[in-house]
N, C-alpha and C positions, 0 to 999 in steps of 0.2 A: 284573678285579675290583678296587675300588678298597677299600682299605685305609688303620686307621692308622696307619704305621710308627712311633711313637711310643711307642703303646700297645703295640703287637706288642715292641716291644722290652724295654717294661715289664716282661711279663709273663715274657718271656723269662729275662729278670735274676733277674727274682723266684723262679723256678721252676729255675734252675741250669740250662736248656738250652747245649748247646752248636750244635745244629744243628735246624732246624727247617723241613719239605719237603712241600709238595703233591704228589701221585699221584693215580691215577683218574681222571675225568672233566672233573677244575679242572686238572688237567696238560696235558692233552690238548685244551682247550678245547669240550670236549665237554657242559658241566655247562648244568644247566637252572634254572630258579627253584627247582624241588624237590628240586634235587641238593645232598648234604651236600659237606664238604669232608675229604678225608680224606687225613690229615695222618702224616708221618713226622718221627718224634721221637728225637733225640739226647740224655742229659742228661748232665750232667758230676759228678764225683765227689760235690758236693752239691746235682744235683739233686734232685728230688722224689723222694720215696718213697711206696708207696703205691698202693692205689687211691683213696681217698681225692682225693690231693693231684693226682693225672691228673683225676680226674672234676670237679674247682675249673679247672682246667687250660681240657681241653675248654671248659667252661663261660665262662670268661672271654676263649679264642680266638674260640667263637661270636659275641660281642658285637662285637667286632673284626671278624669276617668277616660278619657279616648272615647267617648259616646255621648248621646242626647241622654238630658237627665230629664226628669220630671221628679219635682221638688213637692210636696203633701206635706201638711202639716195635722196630726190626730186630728183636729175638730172638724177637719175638711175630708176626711175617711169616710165611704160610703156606708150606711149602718149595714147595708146588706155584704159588708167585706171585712169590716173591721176587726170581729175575730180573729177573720184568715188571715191577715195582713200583722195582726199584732202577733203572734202567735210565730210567724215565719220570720220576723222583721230581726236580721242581723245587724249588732252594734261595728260601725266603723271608728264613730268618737263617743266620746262620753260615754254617760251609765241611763242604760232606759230606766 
């Protein structure tokens, strides 16, 4: 999947991420034209707050990746996935 790390980083900065990771199907190269991109999110001390400021978020990853994202932050990882999801979860920025 080609990206643009420019912008990716933009947004990053903008949004106080510290780390920011693909899982699911774009992990695994499994994803389809219809597949979203669903993404693991770090934020640092002033990150974003909010739903709000996630759903701007999302919204502006989308544009950068040519797909629907859905945005997760760890504490919000189901217990019954979180292994699997940590386990597969590819770094796009930052350090996990």
């Amino acid at each position: 999947m080609k990206i643009d790390r420019a912008e990716l980083e933009k947004i990053c900065l903008r949004y106080g991420v510290e780390f920011l990771g693909v899982f699911g199907s774009v992990a695994r190269g499994e994803d389809s034209p219809d597949s979203d991109v669903d993404m693991l999110v770090r934020f640092g001390k002033k990150g974003v707050k909010g739903l709000m400021g996630m759903v701007a978020m999302e919204r502006q990853l989308g544009e950068v990746f040519g797909k629907k994202v859905d945005l997760v932050t760890r504490d919000f990882l189901s217990p019954y996935f979180r292994e699997n999801i940590l386990a597969e979860v590819k770094p796009v920025y930052g350090k996990a």
